[in-house]
C-alpha positions, 0 to 999 in steps of 0.5 A: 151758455145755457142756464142751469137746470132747477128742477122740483126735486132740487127745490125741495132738497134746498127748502129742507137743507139737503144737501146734493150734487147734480150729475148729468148724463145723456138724456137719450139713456133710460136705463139706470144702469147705463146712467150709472156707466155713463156717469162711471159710478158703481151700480150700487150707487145708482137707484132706479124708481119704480112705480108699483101699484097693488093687485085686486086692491081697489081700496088702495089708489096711491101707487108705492114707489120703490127705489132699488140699486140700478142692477137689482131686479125688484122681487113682486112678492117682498114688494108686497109684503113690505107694503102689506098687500097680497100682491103688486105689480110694476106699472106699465110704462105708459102707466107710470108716465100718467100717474107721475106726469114724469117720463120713464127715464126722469120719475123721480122719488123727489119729484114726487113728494107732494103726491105723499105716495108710500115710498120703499128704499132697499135695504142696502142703500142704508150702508151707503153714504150717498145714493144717486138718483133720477132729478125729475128729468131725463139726463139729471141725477142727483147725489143726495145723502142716505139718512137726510133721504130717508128722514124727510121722504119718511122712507121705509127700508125693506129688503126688496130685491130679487135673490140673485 
């Protein structure tokens, strides 16, 4: 039997009396809406994070993190204007591999909490109790409460999705 998994985001949940649930899926899945089928949750629910870094800005070093339910697509120009610059773009996988130190499929916003980078929640996660997202490893996520989320990461929420 192996043990279980204590990862860095689950620390700082238990160290600030957050309360959660790990889910497990298979850790070949990097697709946060195959995480979402694989746990047989509503996309909705499920949150990938992103890493975005602003354009023609070398003032600015910290990247954002922004974190949108698993079927929506990240809309550049809101990004942006959320983060008051003229213009963003994703970081290239190998890129948010090295800005993170965290594989593409396991970058988690909780993981990353000491790096203190701005970090963007969509809008519509507020009307959730509950959002899932990536532990920090690939094949674990957790259930962690909207608000509780959103008061210790000191989250901006913004209307970041791309109009469907």
């Amino acid at each position: 039997m192996s043990k279980p998994v204590k990862l860095n985001s689950m620390r700082v949940l238990e160290q600030n009396d957050v309360s959660y649930e790990v889910l497990q899926y298979p850790d070949d899945i990097t697709d946060a809406e195959e995480v979402a089928e694989a746990l047989g949750l509503p996309y909705f629910t499920v949150y990938k994070t992103l890493i975005v870094q602003a354009v023609d800005r070398p003032d600015i070093s910290k990247p954002y993190i922004a974190l949108i339910a698993s079927e929506d697509q990240l809309d550049m120009k809101k990004m942006a204007g959320a983060a008051g610059v003229k213009k963003v773009k994703l970081a290239a996988h190998k890129d948010a591999e090295a800005l993170t130190g965290l594989k593409v499929g396991g970058i988690s916003a909780l993981a990353l909490r000491d790096k203190q980078w701005p970090l963007y929640l969509d809008l519509p996660a507020a009307d959730n109790q509950h959002i899932v997202m990536s532990a920090g490893l690939r094949g674990y996520q957790v259930r962690v409460p909207v608000i509780p989320f959103i008061n210790l990461f000191r989250v901006r929420l913004a209307d970041l999705r791309a109009d469907s």
